[in-house]
VOKOLFI-594482 format. One record per residue (C-alpha): residue in three letters; x, y, z. Coordinates in nm, 4 decimals, decimal comma, always signed. Layout:
# residues N
REC     r          x          y          z
REC   ALA          X          Y          Z
...
# end
This chain:
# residues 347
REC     r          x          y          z
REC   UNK    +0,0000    +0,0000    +0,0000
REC   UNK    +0,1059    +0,3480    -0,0854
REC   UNK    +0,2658    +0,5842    +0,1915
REC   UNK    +0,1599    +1,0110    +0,1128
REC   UNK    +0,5293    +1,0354    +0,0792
REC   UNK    +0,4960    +0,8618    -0,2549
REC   UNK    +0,2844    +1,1100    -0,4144
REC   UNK    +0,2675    +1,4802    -0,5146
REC   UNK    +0,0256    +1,7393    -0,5321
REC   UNK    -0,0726    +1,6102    -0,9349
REC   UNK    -0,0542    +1,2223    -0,8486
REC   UNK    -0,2848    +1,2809    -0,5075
REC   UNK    -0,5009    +1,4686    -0,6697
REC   UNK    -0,5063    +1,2324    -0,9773
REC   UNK    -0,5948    +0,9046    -0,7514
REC   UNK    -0,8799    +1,1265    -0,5578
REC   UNK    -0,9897    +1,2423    -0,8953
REC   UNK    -1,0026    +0,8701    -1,0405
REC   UNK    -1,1919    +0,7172    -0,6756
REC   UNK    -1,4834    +0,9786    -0,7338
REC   UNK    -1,3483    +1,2458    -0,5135
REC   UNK    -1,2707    +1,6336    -0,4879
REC   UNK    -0,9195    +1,6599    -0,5876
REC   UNK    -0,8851    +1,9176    -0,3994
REC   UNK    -0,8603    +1,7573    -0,1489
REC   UNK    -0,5055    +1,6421    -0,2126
REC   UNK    -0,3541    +2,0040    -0,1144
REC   UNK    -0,4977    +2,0035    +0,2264
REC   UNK    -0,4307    +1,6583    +0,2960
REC   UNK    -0,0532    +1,7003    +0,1636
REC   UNK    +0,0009    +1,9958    +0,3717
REC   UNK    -0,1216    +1,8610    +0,6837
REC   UNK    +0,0819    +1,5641    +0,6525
REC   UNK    +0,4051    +1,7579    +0,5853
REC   UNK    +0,3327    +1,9773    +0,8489
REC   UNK    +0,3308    +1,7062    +1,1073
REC   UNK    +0,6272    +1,5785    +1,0493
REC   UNK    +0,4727    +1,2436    +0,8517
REC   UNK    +0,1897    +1,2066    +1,0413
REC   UNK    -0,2133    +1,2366    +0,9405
REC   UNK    -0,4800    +1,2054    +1,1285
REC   UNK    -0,7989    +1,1896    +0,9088
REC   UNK    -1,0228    +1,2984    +1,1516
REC   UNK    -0,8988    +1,6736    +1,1453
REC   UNK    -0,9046    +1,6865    +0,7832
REC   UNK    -1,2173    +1,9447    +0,6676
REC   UNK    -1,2741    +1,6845    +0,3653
REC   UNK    -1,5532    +1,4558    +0,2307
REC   UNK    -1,6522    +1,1915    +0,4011
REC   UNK    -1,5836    +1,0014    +0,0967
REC   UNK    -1,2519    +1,0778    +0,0612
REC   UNK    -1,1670    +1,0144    +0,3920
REC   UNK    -1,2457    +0,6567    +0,3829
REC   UNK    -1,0817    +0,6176    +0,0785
REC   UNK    -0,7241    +0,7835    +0,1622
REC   UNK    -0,7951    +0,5914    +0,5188
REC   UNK    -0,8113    +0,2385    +0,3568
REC   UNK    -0,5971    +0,3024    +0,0328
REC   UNK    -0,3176    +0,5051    +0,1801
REC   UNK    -0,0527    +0,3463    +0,4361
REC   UNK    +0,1100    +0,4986    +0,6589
REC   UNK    +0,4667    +0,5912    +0,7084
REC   UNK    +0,7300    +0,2622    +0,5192
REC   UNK    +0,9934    +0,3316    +0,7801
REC   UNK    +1,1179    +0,3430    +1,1312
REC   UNK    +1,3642    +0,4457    +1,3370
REC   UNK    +1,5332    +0,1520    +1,4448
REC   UNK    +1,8493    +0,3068    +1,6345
REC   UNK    +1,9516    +0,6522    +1,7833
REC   UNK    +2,2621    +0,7329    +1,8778
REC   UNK    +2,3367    +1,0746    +2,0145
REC   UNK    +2,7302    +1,2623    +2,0072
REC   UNK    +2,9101    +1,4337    +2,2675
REC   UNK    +2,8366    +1,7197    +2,0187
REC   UNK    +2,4570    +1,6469    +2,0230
REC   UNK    +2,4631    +1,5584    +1,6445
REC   UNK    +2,2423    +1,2348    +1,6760
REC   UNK    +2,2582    +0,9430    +1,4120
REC   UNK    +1,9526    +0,7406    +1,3323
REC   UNK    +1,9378    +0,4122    +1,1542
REC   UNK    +1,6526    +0,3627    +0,9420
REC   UNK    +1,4496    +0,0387    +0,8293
REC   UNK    +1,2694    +0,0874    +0,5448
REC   UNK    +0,9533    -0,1842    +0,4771
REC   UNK    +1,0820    -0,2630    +0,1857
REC   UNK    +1,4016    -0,4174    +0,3154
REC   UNK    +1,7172    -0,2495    +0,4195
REC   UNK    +1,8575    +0,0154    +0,6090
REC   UNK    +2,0329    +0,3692    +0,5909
REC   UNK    +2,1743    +0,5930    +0,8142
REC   UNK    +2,0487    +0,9712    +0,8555
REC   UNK    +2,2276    +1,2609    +1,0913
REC   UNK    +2,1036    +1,5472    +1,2661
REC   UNK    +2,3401    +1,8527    +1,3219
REC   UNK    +2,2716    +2,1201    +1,5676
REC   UNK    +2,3232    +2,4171    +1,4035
REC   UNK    +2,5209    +2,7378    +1,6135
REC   UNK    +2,2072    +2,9629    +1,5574
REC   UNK    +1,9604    +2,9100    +1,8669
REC   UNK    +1,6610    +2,6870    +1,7404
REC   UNK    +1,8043    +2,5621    +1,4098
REC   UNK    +1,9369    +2,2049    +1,3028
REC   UNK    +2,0975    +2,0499    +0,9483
REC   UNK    +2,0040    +1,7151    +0,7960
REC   UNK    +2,1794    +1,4658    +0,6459
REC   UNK    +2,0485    +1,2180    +0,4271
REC   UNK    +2,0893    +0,8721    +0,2219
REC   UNK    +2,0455    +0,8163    -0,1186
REC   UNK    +2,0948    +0,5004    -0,1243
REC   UNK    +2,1695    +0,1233    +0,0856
REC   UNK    +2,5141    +0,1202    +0,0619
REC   UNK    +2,7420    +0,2478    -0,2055
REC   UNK    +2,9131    +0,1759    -0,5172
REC   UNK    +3,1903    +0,4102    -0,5473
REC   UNK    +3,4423    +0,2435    -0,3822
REC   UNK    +3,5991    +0,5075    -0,1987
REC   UNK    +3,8738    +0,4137    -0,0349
REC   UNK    +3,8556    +0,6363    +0,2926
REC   UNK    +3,4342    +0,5699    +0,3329
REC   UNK    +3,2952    +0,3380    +0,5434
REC   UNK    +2,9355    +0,3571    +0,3231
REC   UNK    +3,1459    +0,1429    +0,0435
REC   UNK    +3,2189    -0,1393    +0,3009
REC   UNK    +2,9181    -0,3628    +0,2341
REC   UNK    +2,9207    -0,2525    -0,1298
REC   UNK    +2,5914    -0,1500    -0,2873
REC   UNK    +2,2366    -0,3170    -0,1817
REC   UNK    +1,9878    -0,0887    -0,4007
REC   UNK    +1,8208    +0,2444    -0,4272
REC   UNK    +1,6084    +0,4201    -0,1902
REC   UNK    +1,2362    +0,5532    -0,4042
REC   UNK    +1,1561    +0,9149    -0,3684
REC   UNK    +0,9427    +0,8119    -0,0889
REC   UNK    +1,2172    +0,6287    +0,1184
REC   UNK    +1,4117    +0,9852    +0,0693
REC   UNK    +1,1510    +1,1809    +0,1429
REC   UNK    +1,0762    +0,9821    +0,5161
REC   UNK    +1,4219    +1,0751    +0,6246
REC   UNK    +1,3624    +1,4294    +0,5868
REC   UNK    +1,0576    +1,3520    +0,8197
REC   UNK    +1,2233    +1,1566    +1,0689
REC   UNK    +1,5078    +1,4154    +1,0843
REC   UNK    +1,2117    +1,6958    +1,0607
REC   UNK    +0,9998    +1,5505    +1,3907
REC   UNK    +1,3235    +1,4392    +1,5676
REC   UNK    +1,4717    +1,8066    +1,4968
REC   UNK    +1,1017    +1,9599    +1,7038
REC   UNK    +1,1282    +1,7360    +1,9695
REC   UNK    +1,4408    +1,8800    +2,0941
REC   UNK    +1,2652    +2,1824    +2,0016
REC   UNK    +1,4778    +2,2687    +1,6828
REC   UNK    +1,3730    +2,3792    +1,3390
REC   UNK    +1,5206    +2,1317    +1,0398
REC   UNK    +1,6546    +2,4374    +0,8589
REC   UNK    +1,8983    +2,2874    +0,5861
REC   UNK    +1,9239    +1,9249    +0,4074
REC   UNK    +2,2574    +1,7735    +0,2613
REC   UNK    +2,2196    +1,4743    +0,0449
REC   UNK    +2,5694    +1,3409    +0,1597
REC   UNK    +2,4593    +1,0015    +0,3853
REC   UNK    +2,5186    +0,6834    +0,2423
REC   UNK    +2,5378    +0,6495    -0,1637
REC   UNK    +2,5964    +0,8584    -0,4841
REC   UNK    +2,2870    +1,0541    -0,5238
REC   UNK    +2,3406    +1,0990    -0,9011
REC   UNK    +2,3396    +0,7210    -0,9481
REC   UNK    +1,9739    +0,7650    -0,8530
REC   UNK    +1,8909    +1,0659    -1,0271
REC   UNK    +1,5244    +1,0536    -1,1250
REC   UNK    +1,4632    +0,9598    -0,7047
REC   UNK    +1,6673    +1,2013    -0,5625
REC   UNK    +1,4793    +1,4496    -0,7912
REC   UNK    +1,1682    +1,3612    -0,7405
REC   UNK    +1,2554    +1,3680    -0,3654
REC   UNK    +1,3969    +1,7148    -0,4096
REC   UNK    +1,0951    +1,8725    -0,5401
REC   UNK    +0,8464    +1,6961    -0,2599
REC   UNK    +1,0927    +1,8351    +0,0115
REC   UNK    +1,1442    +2,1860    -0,1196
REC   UNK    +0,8200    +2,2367    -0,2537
REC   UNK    +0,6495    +2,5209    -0,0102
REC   UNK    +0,2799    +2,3530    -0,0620
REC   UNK    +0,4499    +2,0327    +0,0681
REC   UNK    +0,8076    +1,9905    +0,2400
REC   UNK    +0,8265    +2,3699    +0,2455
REC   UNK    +1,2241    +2,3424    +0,3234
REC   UNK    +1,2971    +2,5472    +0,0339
REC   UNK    +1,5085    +2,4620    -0,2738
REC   UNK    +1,8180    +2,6598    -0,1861
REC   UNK    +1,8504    +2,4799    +0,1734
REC   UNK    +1,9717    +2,1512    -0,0108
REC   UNK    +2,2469    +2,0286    -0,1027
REC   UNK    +2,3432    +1,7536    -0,3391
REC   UNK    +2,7208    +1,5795    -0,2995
REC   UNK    +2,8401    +1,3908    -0,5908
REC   UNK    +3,2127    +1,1810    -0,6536
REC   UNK    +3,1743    +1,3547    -1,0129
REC   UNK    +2,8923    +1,2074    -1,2140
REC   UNK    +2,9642    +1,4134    -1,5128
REC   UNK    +2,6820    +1,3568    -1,7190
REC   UNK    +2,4381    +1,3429    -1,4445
REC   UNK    +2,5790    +1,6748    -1,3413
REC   UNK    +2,5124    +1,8547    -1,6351
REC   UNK    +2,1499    +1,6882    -1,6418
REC   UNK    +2,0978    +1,8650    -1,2807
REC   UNK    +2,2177    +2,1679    -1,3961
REC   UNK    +1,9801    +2,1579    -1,7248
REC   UNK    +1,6431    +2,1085    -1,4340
REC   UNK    +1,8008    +2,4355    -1,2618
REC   UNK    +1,6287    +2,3254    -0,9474
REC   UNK    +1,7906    +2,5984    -0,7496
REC   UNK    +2,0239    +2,3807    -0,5466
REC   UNK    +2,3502    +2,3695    -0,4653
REC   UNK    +2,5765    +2,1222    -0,5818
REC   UNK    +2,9432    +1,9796    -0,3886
REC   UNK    +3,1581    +1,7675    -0,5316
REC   UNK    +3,3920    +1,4844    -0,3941
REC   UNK    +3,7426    +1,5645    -0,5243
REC   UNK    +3,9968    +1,4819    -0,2614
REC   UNK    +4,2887    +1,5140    -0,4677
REC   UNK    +4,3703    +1,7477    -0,7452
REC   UNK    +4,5729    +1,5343    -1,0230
REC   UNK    +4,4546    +1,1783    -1,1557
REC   UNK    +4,6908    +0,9467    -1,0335
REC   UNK    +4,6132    +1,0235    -0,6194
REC   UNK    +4,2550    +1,0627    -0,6901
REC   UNK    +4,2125    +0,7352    -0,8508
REC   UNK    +4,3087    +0,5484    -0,5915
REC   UNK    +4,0914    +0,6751    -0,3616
REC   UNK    +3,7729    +0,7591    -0,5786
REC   UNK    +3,7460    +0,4727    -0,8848
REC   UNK    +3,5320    +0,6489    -1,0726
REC   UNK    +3,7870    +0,9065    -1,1538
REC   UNK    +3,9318    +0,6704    -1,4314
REC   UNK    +3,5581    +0,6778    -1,6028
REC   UNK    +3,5964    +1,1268    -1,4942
REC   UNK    +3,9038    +1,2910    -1,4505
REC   UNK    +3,9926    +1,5532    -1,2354
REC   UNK    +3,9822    +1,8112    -1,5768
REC   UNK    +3,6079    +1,6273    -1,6256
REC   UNK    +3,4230    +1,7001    -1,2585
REC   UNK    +3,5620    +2,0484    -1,2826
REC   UNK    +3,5084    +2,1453    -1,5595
REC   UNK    +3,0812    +2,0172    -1,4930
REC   UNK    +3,0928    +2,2304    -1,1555
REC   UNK    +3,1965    +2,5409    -1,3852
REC   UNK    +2,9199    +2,4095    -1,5913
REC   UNK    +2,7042    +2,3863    -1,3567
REC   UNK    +2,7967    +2,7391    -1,2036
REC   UNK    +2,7466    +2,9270    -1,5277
REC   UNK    +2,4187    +2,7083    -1,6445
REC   UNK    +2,2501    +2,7746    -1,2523
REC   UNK    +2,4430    +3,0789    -1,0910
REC   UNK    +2,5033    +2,8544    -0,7962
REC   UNK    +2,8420    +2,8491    -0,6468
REC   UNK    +2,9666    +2,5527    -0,5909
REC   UNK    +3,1583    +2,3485    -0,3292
REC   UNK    +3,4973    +2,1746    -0,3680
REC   UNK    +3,5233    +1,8962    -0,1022
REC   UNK    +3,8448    +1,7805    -0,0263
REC   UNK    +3,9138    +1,4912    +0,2604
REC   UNK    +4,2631    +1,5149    +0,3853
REC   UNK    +4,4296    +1,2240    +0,4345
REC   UNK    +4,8074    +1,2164    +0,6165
REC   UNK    +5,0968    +1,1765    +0,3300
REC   UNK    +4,8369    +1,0763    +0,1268
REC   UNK    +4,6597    +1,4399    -0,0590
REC   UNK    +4,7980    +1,6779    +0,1710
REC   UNK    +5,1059    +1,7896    +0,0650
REC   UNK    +5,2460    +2,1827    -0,0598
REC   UNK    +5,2516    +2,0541    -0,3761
REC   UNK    +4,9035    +1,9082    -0,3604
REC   UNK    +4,7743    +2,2479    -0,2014
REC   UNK    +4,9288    +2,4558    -0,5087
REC   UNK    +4,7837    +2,1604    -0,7874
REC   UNK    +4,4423    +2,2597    -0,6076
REC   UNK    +4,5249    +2,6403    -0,6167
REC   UNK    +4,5821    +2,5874    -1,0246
REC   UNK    +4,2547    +2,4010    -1,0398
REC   UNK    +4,0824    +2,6891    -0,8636
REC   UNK    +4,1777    +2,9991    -1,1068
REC   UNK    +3,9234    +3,1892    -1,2088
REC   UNK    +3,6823    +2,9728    -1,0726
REC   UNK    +3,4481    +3,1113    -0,7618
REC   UNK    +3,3851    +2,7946    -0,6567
REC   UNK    +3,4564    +2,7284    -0,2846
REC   UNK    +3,6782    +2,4628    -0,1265
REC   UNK    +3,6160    +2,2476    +0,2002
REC   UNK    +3,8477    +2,0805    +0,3668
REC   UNK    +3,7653    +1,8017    +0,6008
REC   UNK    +3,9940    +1,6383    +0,8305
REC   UNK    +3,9521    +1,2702    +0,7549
REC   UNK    +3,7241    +1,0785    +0,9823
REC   UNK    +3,8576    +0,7092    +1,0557
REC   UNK    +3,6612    +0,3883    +0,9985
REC   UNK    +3,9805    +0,1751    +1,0662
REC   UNK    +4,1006    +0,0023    +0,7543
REC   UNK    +3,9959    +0,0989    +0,3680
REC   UNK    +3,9067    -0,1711    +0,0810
REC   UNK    +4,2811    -0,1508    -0,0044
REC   UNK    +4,3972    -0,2521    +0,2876
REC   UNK    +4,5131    +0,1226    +0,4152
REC   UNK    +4,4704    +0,2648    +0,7119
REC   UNK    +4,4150    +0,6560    +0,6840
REC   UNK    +4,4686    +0,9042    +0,9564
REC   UNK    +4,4506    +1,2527    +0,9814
REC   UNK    +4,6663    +1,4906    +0,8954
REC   UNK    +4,8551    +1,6979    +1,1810
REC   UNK    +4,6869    +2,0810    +1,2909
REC   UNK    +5,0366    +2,2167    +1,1616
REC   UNK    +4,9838    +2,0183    +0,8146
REC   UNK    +4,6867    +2,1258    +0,7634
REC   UNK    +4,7267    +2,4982    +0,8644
REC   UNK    +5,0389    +2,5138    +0,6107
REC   UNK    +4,7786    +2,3597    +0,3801
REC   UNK    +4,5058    +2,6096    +0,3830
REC   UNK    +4,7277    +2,8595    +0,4438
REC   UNK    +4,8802    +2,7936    +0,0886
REC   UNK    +4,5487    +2,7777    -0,0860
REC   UNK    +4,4052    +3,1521    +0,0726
REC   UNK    +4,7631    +3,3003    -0,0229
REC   UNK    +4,6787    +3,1942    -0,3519
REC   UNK    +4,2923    +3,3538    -0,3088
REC   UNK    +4,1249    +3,0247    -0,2493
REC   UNK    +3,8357    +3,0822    -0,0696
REC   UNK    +3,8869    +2,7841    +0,1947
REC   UNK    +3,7781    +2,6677    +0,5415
REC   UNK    +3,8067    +2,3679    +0,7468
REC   UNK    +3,4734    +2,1584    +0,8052
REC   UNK    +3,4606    +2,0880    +1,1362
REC   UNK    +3,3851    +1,7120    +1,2312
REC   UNK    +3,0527    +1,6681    +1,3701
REC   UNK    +2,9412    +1,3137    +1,5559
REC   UNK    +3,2828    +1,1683    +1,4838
REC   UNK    +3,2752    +0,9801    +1,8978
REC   UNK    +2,9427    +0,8264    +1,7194
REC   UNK    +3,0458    +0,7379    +1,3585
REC   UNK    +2,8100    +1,0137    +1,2098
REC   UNK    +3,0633    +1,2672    +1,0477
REC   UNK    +3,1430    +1,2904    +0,6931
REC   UNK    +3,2456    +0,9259    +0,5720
REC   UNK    +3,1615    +0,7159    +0,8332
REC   UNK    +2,8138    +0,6276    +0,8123
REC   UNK    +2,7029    +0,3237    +0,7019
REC   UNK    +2,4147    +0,0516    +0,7050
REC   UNK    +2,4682    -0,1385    +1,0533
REC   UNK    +2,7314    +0,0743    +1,2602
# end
């Protein structure tokens, strides 16, 4: 049985429309439920009777559920989801500096493909996509858990477990039910959609002009270093991904991100910082860094760690001298396994 988090405003209103029934309906009852975090309850609904009964024994309720919470030191709390259909992904919930406000972190997908070397989300390989719907209930979760310590879900990164551009037409869809102020109501420029460089499918996001911002996975800045720890830079290069996110600033006007893991003797050298530097002319994009986060031991067999404060202050420092705009993400949930690269299906 359908969940409301697998429909629109058009397809509600198309299945009241088709049962004999006001469609609408479907904006009131769409609202309500994204207003509640997920929840519905029929009863308060100024609708038919009709329809009522109809929604009430033709529409299911929520396909997922919590299954684990684990709260940081930090308070950024990490939540394992089950989804009916089988699996489980992990979603994060970042307390934001601003009184009242929290971030989101979501999963694309159950497991992960890519193979990168320093991400624990690659360790069990890649199970299967997550629908629109299955996206769209983590946002909820994240959404009620967010009011409960009496924060407002104020931003969403699509940067859990998967490559979100491997399941384009869902994360899309998701997208629009999310942002959409008649349903979600997050808004389209409060999401963010990490990618390992999916050139094509880059472009193609660009081309919908959805109005959100767009990061991308580099973590090295010449081929040879970045395809050992991202595979799919032998399908893109280096030259490929960047030249999309210039692409995809021109096409959109939305600046994007550079992310950039640093990894000890690995990516984190002068020379490395001034290959980045060359990669960054003329280009407004804006570079991340993020100390690496350590799941113990990569597919290869390696062992990252992170780089020293001193290495990584010579690092930056090199970039801004050469008018990089740069800053250091700072890791969130790492006591817990929920910062960047560590998240994954049964930690």
């Amino acid at each position: 049985m359908p969940s409301l988090v697998d429909h629109d405003l058009a397809s509600l209103e198309m299945d009241l429309q088709a049962a004999g029934h006001k469609p609408v309906h479907a904006l009131r009852v769409l609202r309500h439920f994204y207003a509640n975090a997920g929840h519905v309850d029929l009863e308060q609904l100024t609708i038919g009777s009709g329809a009522r009964e109809h929604l009430r024994h033709n529409i299911g309720p929520r396909r997922s559920t919590v299954t684990r919470h684990t709260l940081a030191a930090d308070g950024t709390a990490k939540f394992l989801i089950g989804f009916a259909s089988g699996g489980a992904a992990e979603a994060v919930l970042m307390l934001s500096h601003r009184e009242g406000v929290a971030a989101g972190c979501v999963s694309s997908q159950i497991g992960c493909a890519m193979g990168c070397d320093f991400c624990a989300s690659t360790r069990g390989g890649f199970e299967r996509d997550l629908d629109a719907g299955e996206i769209v209930e983590q946002f909820l979760h994240l959404k009620e858990q967010a009011a409960r310590i009496g924060r407002r879900l104020r931003t969403l990164v699509f940067m859990g477990m998967g490559e979100p551009l491997l399941n384009f037409d869902n994360v899309v869809a998701a997208i629009r039910r999310i942002g959409d102020p008649n349903l979600g109501g997050l808004g389209w420029r409060q999401m963010t959609i990490s990618t390992v460089g999916i050139v094509p499918a880059i472009d193609r996001l660009a081309e919908l002009d959805l109005n959100v911002h767009l990061a991308v996975s580099l973590h090295a800045p010449d081929d040879a270093t970045r395809s050992r720890l991202v595979p799919m830079n032998r399908r893109h290069t280096v030259a490929d991904v960047m030249n999309a996110a210039r692409r995809f600033e021109t096409r959109t006007g939305r600046t994007p991100t550079i992310e950039y893991c640093m990894l000890a003797g690995v990516n984190d050298s002068d020379e490395q910082a001034m290959l980045l530097a060359d990669l960054m002319e003329g280009f407004r994009a804006h570079v991340n860094l993020i100390p690496y986060n350590p799941i113990g031991v990569g597919l290869r067999g390696v062992a990252y760690s992170r780089p020293t404060p001193e290495r990584m202050n010579a690092f930056i420092e090199l970039l801004r001298s050469h008018r990089v705009v740069t800053h250091f993400r700072a890791p969130r949930g790492d006591d817990v396994n929920a910062a960047c690269g560590q998240l994954r299906a049964n930690s």
